[in-house]
ROLO-571840 format. One record per residue (C-alpha): chain; x, y, z; residue in one letter; residue number from 1. Coordinates in Angstrom, 3 decimals. Each point is the difference from the previous one (the first is absolute). Layout:
<rs>
+--------+----------+----------+----------+---------+-----+
! cadena !        u !        v !        w ! residuo ! num !
+--------+----------+----------+----------+---------+-----+
!      A !        X !        Y !        Z !       A ! NUM !
...
+--------+----------+----------+----------+---------+-----+
</rs>
This chain:
<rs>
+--------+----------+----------+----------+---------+-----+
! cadena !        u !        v !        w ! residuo ! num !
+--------+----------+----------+----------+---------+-----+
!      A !    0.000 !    0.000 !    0.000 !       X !   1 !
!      A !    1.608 !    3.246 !   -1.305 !       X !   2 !
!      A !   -1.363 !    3.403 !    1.552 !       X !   3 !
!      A !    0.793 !    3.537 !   -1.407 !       X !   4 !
!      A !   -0.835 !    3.612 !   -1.192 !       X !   5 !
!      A !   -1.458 !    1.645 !   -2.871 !       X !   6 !
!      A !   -0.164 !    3.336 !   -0.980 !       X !   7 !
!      A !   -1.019 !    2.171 !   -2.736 !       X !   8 !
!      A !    1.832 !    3.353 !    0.932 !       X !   9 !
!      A !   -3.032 !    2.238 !    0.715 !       X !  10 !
!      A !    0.501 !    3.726 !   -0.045 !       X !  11 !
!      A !   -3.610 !    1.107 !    0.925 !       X !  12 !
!      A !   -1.096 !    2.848 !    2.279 !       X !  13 !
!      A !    0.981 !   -0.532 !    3.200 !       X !  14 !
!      A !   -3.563 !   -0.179 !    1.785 !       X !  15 !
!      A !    0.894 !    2.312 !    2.467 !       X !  16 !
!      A !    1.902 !    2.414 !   -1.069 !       X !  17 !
!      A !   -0.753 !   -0.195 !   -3.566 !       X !  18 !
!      A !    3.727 !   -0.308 !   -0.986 !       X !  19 !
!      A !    1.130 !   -1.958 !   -2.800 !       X !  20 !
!      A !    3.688 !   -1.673 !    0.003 !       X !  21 !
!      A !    2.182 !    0.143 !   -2.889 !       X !  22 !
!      A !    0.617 !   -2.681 !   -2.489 !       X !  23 !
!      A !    3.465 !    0.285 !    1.268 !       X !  24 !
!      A !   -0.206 !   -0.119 !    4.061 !       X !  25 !
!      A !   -2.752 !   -3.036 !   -0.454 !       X !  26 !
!      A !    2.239 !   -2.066 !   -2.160 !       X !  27 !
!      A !    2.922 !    0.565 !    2.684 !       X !  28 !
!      A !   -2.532 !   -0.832 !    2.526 !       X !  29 !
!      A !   -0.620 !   -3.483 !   -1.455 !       X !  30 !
!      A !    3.452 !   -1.121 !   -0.293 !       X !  31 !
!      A !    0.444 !    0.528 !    3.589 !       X !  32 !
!      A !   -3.157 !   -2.153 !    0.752 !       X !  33 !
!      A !    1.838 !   -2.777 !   -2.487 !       X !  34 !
!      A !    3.127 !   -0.046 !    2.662 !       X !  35 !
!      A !   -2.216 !    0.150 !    2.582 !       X !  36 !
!      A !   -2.122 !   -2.838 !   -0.829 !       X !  37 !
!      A !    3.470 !   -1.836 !   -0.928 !       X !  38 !
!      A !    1.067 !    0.320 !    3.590 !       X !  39 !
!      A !   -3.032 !   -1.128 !    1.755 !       X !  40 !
!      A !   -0.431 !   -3.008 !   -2.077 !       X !  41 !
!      A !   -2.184 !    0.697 !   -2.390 !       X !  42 !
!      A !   -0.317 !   -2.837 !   -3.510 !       X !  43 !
!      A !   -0.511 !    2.852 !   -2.672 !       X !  44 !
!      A !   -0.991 !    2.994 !   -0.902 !       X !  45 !
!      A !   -1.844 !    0.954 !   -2.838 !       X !  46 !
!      A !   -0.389 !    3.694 !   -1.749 !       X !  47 !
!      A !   -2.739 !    0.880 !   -2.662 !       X !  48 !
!      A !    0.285 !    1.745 !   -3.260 !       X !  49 !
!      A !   -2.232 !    3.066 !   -0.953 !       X !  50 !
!      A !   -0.114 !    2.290 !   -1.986 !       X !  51 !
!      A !   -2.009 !    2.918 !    1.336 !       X !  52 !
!      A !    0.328 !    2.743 !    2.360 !       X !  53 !
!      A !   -0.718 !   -1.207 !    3.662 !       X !  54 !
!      A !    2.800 !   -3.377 !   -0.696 !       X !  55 !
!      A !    3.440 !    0.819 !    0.229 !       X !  56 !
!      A !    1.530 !   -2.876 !   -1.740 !       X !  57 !
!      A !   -0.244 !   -0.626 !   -3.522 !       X !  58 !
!      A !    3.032 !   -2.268 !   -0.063 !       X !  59 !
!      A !   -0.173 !   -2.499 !    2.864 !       X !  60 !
!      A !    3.567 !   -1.675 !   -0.829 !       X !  61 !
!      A !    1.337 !    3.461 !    0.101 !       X !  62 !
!      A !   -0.584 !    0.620 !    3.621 !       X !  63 !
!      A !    0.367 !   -3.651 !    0.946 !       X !  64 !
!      A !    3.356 !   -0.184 !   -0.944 !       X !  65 !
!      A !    0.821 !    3.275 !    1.782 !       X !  66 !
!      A !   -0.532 !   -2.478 !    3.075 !       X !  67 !
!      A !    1.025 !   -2.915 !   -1.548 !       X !  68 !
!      A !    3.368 !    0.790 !    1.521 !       X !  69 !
!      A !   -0.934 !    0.648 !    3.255 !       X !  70 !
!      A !   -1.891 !   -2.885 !    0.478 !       X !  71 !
!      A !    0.948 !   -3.566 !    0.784 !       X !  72 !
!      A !   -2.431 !   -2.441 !   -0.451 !       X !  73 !
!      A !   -3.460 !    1.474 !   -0.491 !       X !  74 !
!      A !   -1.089 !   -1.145 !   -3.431 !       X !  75 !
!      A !   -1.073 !    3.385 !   -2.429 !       X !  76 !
!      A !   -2.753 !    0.085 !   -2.393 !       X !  77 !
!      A !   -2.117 !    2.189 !   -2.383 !       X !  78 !
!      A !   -3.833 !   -0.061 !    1.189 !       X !  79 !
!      A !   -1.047 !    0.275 !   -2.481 !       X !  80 !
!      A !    1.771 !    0.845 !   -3.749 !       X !  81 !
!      A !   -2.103 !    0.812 !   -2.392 !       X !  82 !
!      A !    1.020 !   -2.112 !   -2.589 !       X !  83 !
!      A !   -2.557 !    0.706 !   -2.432 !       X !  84 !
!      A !    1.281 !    3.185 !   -0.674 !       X !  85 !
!      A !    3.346 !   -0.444 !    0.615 !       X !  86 !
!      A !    2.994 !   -1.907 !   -2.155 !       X !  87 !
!      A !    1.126 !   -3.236 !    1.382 !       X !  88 !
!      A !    3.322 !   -0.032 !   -1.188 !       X !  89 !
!      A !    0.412 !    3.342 !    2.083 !       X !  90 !
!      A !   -2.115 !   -1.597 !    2.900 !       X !  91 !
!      A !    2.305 !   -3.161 !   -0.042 !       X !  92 !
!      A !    3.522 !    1.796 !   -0.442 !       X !  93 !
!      A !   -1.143 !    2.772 !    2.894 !       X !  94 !
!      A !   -0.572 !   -3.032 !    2.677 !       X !  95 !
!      A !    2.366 !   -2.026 !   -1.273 !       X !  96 !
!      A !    2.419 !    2.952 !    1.221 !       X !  97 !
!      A !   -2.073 !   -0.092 !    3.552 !       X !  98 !
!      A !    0.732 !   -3.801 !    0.121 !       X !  99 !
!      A !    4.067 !    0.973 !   -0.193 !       X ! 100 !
!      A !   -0.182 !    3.054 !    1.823 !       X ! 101 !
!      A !   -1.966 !   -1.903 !    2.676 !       X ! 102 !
!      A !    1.951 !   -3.083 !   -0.469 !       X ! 103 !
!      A !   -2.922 !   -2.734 !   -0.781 !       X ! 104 !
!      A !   -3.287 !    1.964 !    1.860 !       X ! 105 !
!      A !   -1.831 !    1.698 !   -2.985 !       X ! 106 !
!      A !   -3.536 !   -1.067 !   -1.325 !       X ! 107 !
!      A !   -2.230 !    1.262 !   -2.172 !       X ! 108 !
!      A !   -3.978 !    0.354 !    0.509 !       X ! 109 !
!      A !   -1.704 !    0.411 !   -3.654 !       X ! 110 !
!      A !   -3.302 !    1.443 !   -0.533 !       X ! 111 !
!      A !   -2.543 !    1.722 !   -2.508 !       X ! 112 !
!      A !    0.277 !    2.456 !    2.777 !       X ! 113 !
!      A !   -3.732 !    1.679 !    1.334 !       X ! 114 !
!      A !    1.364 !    3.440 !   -0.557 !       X ! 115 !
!      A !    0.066 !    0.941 !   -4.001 !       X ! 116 !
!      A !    2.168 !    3.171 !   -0.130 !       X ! 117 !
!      A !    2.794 !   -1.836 !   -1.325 !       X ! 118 !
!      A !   -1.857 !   -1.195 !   -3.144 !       X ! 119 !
!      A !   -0.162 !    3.195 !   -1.892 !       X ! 120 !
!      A !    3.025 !    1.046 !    2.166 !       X ! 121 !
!      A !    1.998 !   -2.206 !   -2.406 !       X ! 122 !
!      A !   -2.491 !   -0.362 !   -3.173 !       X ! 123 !
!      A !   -2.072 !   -2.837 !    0.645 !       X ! 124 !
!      A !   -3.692 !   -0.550 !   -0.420 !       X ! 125 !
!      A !   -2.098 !   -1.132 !    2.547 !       X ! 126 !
!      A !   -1.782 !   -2.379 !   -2.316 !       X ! 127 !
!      A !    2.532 !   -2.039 !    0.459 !       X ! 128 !
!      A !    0.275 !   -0.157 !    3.580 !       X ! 129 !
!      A !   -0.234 !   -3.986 !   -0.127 !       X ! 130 !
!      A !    2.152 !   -0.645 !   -2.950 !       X ! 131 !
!      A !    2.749 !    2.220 !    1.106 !       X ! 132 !
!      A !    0.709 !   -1.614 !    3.062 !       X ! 133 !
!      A !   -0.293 !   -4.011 !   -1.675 !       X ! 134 !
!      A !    2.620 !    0.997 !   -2.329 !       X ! 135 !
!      A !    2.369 !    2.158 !    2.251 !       X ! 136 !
!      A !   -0.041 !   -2.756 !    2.486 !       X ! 137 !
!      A !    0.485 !   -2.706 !   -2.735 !       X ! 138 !
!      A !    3.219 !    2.320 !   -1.138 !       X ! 139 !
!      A !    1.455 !    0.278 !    3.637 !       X ! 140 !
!      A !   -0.351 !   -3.824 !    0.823 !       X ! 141 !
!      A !    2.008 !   -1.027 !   -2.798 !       X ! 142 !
!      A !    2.560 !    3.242 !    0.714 !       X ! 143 !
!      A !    0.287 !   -1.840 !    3.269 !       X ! 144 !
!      A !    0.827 !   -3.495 !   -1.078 !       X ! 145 !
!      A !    1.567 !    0.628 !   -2.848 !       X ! 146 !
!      A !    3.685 !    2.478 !   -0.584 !       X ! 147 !
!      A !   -0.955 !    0.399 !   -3.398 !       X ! 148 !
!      A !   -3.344 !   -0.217 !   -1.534 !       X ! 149 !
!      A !   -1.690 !    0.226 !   -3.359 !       X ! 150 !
!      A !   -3.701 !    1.344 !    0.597 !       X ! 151 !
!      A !   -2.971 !    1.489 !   -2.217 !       X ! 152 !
!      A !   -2.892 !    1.936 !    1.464 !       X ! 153 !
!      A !   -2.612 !    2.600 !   -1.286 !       X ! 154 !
!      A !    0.496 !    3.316 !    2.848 !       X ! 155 !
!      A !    4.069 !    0.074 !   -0.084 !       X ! 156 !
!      A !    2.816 !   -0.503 !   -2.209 !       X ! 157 !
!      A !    1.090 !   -3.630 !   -0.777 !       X ! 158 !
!      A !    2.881 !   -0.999 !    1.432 !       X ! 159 !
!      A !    2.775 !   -2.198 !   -2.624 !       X ! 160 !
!      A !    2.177 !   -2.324 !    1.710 !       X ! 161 !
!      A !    1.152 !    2.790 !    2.313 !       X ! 162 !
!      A !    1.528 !   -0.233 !    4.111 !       X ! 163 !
!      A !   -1.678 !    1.845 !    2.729 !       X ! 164 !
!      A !    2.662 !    1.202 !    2.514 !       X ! 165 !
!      A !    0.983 !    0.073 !    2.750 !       X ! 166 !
!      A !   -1.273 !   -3.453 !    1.236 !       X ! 167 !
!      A !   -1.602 !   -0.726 !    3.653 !       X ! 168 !
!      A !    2.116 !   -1.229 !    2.963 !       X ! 169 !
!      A !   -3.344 !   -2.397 !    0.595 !       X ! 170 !
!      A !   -0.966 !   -2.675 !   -2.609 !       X ! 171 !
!      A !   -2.583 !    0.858 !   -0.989 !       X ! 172 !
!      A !   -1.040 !    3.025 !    1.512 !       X ! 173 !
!      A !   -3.042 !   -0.128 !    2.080 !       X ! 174 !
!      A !   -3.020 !    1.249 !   -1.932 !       X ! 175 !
!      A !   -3.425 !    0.350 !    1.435 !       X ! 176 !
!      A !   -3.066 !    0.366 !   -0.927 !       X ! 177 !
!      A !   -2.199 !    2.975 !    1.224 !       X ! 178 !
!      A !   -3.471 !    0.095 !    0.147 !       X ! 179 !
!      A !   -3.466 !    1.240 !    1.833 !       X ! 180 !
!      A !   -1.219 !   -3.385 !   -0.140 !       X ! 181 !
!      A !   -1.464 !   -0.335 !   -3.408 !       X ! 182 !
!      A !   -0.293 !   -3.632 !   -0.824 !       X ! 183 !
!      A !    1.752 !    0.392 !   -3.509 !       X ! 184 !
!      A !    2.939 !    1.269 !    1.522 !       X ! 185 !
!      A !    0.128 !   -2.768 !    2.969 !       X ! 186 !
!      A !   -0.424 !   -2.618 !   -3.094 !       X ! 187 !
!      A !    2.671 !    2.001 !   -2.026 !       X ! 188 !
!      A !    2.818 !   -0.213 !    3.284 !       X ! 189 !
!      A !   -0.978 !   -3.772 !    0.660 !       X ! 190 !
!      A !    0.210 !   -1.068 !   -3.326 !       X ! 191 !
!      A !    3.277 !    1.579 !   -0.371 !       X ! 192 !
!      A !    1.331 !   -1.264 !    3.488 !       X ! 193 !
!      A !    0.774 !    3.797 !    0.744 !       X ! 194 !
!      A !   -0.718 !    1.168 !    4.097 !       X ! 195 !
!      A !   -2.911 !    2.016 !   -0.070 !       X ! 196 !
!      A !   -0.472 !    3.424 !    1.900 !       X ! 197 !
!      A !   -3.798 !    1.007 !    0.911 !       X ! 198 !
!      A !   -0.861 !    3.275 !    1.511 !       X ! 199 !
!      A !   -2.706 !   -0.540 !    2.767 !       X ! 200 !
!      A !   -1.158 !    3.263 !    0.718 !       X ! 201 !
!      A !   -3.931 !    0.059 !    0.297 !       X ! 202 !
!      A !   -2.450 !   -2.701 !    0.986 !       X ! 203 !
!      A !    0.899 !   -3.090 !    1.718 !       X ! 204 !
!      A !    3.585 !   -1.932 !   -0.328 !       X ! 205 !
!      A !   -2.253 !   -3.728 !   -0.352 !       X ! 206 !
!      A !   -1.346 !    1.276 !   -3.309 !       X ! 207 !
!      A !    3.218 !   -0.588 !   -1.714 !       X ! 208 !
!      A !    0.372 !   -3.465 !    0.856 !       X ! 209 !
!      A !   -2.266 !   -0.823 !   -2.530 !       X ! 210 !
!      A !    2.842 !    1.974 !   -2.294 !       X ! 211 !
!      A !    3.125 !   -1.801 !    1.516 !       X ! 212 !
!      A !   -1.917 !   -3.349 !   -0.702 !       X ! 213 !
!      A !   -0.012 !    0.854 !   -3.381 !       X ! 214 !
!      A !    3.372 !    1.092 !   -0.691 !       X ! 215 !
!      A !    1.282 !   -3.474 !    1.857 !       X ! 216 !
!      A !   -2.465 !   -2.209 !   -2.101 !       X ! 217 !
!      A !    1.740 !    2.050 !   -3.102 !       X ! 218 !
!      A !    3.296 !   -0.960 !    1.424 !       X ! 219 !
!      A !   -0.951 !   -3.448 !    0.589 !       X ! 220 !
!      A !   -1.280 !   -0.145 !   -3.909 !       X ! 221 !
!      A !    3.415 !    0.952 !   -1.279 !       X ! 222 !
!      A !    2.455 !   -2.124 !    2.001 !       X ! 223 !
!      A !    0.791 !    1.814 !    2.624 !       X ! 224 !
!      A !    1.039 !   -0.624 !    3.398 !       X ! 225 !
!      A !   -3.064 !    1.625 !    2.213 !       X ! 226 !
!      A !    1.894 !   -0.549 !    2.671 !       X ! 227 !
!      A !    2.823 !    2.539 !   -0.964 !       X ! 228 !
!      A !   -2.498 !    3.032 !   -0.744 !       X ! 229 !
!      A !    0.520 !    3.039 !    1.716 !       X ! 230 !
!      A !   -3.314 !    2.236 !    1.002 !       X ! 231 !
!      A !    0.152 !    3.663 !    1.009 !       X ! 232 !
!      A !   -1.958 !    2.346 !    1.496 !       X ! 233 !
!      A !    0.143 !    3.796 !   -0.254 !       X ! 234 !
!      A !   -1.994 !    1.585 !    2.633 !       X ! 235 !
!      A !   -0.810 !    3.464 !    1.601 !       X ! 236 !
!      A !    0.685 !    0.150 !    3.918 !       X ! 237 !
!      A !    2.051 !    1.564 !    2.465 !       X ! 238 !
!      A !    1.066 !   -0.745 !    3.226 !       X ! 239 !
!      A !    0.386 !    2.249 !    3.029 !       X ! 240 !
!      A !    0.520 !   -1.033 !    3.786 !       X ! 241 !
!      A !   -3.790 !   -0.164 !    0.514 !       X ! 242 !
!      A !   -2.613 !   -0.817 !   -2.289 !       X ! 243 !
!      A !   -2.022 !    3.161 !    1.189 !       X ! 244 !
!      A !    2.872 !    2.084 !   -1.019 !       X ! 245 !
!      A !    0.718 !   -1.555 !   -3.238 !       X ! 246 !
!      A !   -3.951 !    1.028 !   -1.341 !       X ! 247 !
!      A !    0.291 !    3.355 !    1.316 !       X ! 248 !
!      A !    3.390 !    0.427 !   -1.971 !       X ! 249 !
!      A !   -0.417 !   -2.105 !   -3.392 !       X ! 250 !
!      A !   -3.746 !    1.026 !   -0.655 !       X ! 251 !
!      A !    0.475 !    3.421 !   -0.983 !       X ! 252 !
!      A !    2.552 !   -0.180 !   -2.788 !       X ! 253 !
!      A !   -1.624 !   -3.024 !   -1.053 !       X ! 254 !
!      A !   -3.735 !    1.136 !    0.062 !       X ! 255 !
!      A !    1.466 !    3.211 !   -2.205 !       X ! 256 !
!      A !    2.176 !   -2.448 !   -2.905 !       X ! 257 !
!      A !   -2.999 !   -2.597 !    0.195 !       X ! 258 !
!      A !   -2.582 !    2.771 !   -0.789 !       X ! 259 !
!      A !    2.171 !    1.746 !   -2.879 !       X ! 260 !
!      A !    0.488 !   -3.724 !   -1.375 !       X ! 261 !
!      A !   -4.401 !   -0.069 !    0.448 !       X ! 262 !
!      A !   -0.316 !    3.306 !   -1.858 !       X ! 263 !
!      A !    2.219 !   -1.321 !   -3.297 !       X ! 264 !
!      A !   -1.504 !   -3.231 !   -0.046 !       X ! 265 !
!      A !   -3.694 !    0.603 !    0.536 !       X ! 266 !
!      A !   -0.352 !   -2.375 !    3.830 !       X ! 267 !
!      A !   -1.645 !    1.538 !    2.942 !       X ! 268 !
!      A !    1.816 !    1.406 !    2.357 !       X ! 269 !
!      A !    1.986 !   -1.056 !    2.605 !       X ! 270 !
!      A !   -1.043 !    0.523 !    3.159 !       X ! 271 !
!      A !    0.945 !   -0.653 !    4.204 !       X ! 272 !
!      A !   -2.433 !   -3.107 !   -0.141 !       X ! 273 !
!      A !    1.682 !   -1.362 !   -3.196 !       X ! 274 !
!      A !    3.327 !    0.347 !    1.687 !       X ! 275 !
!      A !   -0.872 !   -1.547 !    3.102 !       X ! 276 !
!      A !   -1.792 !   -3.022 !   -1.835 !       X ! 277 !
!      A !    3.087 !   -0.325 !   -2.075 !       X ! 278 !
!      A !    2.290 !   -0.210 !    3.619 !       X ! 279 !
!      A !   -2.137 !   -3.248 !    1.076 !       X ! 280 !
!      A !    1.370 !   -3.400 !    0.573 !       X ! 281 !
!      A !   -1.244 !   -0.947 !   -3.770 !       X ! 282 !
!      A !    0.789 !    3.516 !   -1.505 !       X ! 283 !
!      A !    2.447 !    0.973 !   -2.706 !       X ! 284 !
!      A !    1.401 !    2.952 !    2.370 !       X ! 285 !
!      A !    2.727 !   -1.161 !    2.236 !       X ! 286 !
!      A !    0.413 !    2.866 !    2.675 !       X ! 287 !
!      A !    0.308 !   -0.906 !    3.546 !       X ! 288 !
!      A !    2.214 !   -0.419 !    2.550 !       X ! 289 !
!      A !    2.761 !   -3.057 !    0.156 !       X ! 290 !
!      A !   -2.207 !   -2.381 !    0.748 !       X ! 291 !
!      A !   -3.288 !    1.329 !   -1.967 !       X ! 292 !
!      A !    2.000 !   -0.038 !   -3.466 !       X ! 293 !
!      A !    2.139 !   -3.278 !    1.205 !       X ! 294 !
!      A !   -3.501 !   -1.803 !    0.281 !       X ! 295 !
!      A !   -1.481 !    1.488 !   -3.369 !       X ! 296 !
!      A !    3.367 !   -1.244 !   -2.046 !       X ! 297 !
!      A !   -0.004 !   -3.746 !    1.944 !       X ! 298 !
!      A !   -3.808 !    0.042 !   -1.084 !       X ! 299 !
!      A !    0.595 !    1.299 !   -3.969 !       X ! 300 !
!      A !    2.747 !   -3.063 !   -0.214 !       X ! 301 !
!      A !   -1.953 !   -2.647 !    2.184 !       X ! 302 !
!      A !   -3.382 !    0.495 !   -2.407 !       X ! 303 !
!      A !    1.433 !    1.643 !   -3.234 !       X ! 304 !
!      A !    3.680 !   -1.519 !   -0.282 !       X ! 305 !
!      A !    2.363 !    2.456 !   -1.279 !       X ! 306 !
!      A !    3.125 !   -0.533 !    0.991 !       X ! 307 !
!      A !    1.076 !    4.173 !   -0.151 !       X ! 308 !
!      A !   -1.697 !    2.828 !    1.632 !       X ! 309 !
!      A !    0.705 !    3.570 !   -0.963 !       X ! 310 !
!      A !   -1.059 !    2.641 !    1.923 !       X ! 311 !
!      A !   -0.697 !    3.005 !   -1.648 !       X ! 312 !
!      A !    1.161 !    3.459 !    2.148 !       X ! 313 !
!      A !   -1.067 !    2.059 !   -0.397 !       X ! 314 !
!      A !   -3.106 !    1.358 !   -2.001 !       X ! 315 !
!      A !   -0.020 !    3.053 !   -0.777 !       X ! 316 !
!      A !    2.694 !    2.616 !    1.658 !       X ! 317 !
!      A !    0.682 !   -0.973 !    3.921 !       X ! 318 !
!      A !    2.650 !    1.161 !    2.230 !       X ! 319 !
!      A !    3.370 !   -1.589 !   -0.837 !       X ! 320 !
!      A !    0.877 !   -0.819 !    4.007 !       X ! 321 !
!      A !   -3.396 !   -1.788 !   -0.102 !       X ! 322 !
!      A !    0.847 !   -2.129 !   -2.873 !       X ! 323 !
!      A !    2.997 !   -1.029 !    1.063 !       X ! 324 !
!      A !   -1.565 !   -0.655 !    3.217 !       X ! 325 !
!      A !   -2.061 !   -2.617 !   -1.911 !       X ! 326 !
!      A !    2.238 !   -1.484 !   -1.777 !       X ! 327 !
!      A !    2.304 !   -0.431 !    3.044 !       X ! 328 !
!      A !   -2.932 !   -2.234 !    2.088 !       X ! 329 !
!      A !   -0.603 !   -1.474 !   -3.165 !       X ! 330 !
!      A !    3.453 !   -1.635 !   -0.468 !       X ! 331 !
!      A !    0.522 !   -0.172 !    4.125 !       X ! 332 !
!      A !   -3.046 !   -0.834 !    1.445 !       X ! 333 !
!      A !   -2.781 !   -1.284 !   -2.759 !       X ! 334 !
!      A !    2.548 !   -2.137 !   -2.185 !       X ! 335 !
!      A !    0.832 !   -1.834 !    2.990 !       X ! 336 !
!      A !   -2.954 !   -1.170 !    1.033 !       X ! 337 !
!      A !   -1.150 !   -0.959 !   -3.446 !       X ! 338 !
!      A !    2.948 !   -2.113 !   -0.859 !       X ! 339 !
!      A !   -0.275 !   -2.019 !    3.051 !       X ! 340 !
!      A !   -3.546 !   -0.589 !   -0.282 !       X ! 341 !
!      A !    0.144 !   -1.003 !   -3.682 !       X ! 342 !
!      A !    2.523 !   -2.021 !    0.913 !       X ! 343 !
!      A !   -1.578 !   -1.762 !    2.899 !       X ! 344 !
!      A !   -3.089 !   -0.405 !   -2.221 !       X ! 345 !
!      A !    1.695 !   -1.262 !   -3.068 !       X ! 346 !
!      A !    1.899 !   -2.557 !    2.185 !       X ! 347 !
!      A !   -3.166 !   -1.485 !    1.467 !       X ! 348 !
!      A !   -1.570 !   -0.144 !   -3.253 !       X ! 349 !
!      A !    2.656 !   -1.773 !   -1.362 !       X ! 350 !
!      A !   -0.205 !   -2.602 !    2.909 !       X ! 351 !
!      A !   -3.167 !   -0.382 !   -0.498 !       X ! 352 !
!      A !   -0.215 !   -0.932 !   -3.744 !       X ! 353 !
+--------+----------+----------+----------+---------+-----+
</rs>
């Protein structure tokens, strides 16, 4: 059971005060929450890609390899890139230079991305929003198995017998798949034998084991090993030394991103009652103290099975002492107790089969 942070670099209003942080000081701000999450413990940390004002990061391997060498052993991944609208020879050769500079911890997380600035960004048509990511993925896989490769597609440039440098330090280099939890997309990662990513964000966590049933009967189909898949979770949720405390803090700047998120996309509005429905044992929100968020994670992998939780801090603009606050209990306190109770449980399972 792996355990770390997301983040997608929010530079919104502060609720407060109304202030808005730079690109610059928030992009600082996150490589200091990489080390920190390095030296309490932390399994990963992932950082999005946007494309718009209120995200900081447009290039995720960018700022992870400014902590790549600062960090020991905490494993450093995009979450997401948008391959769709991106190229994957520059996608592969960009983390292939994480996986040196970081000496074997990079991953990538690919997805059609539920933001769509980048697509006329850099020229491409929406219409294509499906095809675009089949082929791009289609072009990195083989990029990833193969030093040279011969490849014809319809939205970028053949590709004649040609190398694609520098090559990873891991073979191959992890690739997941990301995805809200569409069934396509769980069908697409199984039948590929690719890890698969979901974001569970609204509703209840037990709604996508229908989702992770299909993606391992996909596997199955193919010839995979089932038993070697990898699940992961990427979650909203913070942490804070009481659970009381960790509302009154978190709400705000989440209520605010939530109901800009509402006004784009045409849902209703997010409200205290949605929040605190969301915080519940079966919620997708994991905020809490230690043992409230410890609980919700033991519960997502004891009735869901994912194997990785990612918890995503925080949403919308919050104090930087708070979130490295979090992400200190996370990796100190919460980790902990999650690793030794998935391992208990896993062990008497195991004895009992």
């Amino acid at each position: 059971m792996e355990i770390g942070i997301t983040t997608f670099v929010e530079t919104t209003p502060d609720v407060s005060t109304g202030e808005v942080k730079s690109h610059a000081e928030r992009i600082r701000e996150v490589v200091e929450e990489i080390i920190l999450a390095d030296q309490v413990g932390l399994d990963v940390f992932g950082v999005g890609e946007h494309h718009r004002a209120d995200y900081a990061c447009s290039a995720p391997a960018v700022l992870l390899a400014a902590a790549a060498s600062q960090t020991q052993h905490i494993r450093l991944t995009s979450a997401v890139s948008v391959l769709s609208s991106d190229d994957p020879v520059r996608v592969y050769q960009e983390f292939a230079t994480l996986d040196a500079l970081s000496n074997g911890r990079a991953e990538i997380m690919a997805g059609r991305g539920s933001f769509i600035e980048s697509f006329p960004l850099f020229g491409y048509d929406l219409q294509d929003y499906d095809e675009l990511f089949d082929e791009k993925l289609d072009l990195l896989l083989k990029i990833r198995e193969s030093e040279k490769i011969t490849w014809n597609g319809k939205h970028r440039p053949s590709i004649d017998n040609r190398g694609v440098y520098p090559r990873a330090t891991q073979n191959p280099l992890p690739v997941w798949i990301a995805s809200g939890g569409t069934p396509q997309s769980a069908i697409r990662a199984g039948f590929l034998g690719l890890p698969l990513v979901l974001a569970i964000i609204g509703g209840s966590p037990l709604h996508f084991e229908n989702v992770i049933h299909l993606y391992k009967k996909a596997a199955k189909q193919a010839g995979h090993d089932v038993s070697k898949l990898k699940i992961a979770s990427h979650s909203h949720g913070f942490i804070a030394e009481t659970t009381a405390i960790a509302k009154e803090k978190f709400y705000p700047s989440t209520a605010q991103a939530m109901n800009v998120l509402a006004r784009e996309r045409g849902w209703g509005p997010y409200t205290r009652q949605t929040f605190d429905e969301a915080s519940s044992l079966e919620g997708a929100l994991y905020v809490g103290d230690v043992a409230t968020v410890a609980e919700k994670i033991i519960f997502l992998r004891k009735n869901v099975g994912i194997t990785r939780f990612m918890l995503h801090v925080p949403v919308g603009s919050m104090p930087h002492e708070d979130v490295l606050d979090a992400i200190k209990l996370l990796g100190t306190e919460v980790a902990p107790i999650v690793k030794d109770e998935i391992n208990r449980w896993e062990a008497e399972t195991e004895d009992t089969l």
